[in-house]
C-alpha angles and dihedrals in degrees: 000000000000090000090064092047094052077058088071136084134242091258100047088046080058109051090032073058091049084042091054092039091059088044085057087034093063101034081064086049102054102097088041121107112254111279136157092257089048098050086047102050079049096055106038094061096072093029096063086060101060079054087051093051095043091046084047085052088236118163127307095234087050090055092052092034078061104042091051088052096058087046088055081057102046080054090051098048093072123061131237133064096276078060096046093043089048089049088040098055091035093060094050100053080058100050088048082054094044082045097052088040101047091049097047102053093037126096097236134254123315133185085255086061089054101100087042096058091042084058096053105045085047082052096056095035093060098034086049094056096041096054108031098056087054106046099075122194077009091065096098093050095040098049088052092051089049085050095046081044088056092038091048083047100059096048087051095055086054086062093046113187136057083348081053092047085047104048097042086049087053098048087053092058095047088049090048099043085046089059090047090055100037112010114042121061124244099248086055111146091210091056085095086061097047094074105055090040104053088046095052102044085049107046087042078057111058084039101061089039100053087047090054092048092049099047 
């Protein structure tokens, strides 16, 4: 990885470093009430990253699966169901992108991708009939994302290295937010644990993703 990040200019390790600083910046946020500080840390993290790739000259669909990212976290940053449902469109739509570009640009599946893809579809299928069951009038919307999760990790598993390591990290953070929102009851003593969680596998994850992109 350093050697990556030797490929880069001046201007792009800068903006990778403001990137990493509103990460920090949020994680310190997170018990915080929402604010307009707070929702911004939160954003531009992400967000950075989507310059970064456009400045790298990394793909297109990287650069979108990115920026809706950081408007599904514009949207998360807030609180309520009209919040949830916004991030939660909004990562879809970038699943479906990460999905379309990581197949695209992979070799395929081979026999060595095999237990790869049977992780991921036990995955989805797990994380499908817990959650769903439980989201209610979300179930529609929720079954589709978990769908969109499966689909994006597969590609994923066709690219294999740091992309595999992102996205893995990634669907770790959506499984774990998802218990968090429909699983795990409000007097939960591990609901402390959820946020930086979430946050850090995520962020790790885009990260990761957008690196391995980039190299």
């Amino acid at each position: 990885m350093t050697g990556m990040l030797a490929g880069f200019d001046t201007v792009e390790n800068g903006i990778l470093l403001l990137s990493v600083l509103a990460f920090a910046a949020y994680l310190f946020m997170l018990d915080n009430p929402v604010s307009l500080k707070r929702t911004v840390a939160k954003t531009l993290a992400v967000a950075l990253l989507c310059v970064l790739a456009l400045m790298a000259g990394g793909p297109k669909l990287l650069a979108l699966a990115l920026a809706l990212s950081a408007l599904g976290d514009a949207f998360l940053a807030h609180e309520g169901d009209i919040a949830f449902l916004g991030g939660l469109g909004s990562f879809l739509a970038a699943h479906i992108v990460y999905a379309v570009l990581f197949i695209s640009s992979g070799p395929g599946f081979s026999e060595a991708a095999i237990p790869g893809v049977l992780a991921i579809m036990a995955f989805a299928l797990g994380m499908g009939f817990l959650m769903v069951r439980k989201a209610g009038p979300l179930a529609v919307p929720v079954a589709a994302y978990v769908l969109a999760i499966a689909v994006m990790g597969l590609g994923g598993v066709t690219l294999g290295g740091l992309v595999l390591v992102g996205v893995a990290l990634f669907m770790a953070s959506d499984a774990i937010l998802g218990s968090e929102k429909f699983l795990m009851a409000e007097a939960s003593r591990y609901r402390r644990l959820t946020g930086p969680a979430v946050w850090v596998l995520y962020y790790a994850g885009q990260l990761l993703i957008t690196l391995g992109l980039l190299a």
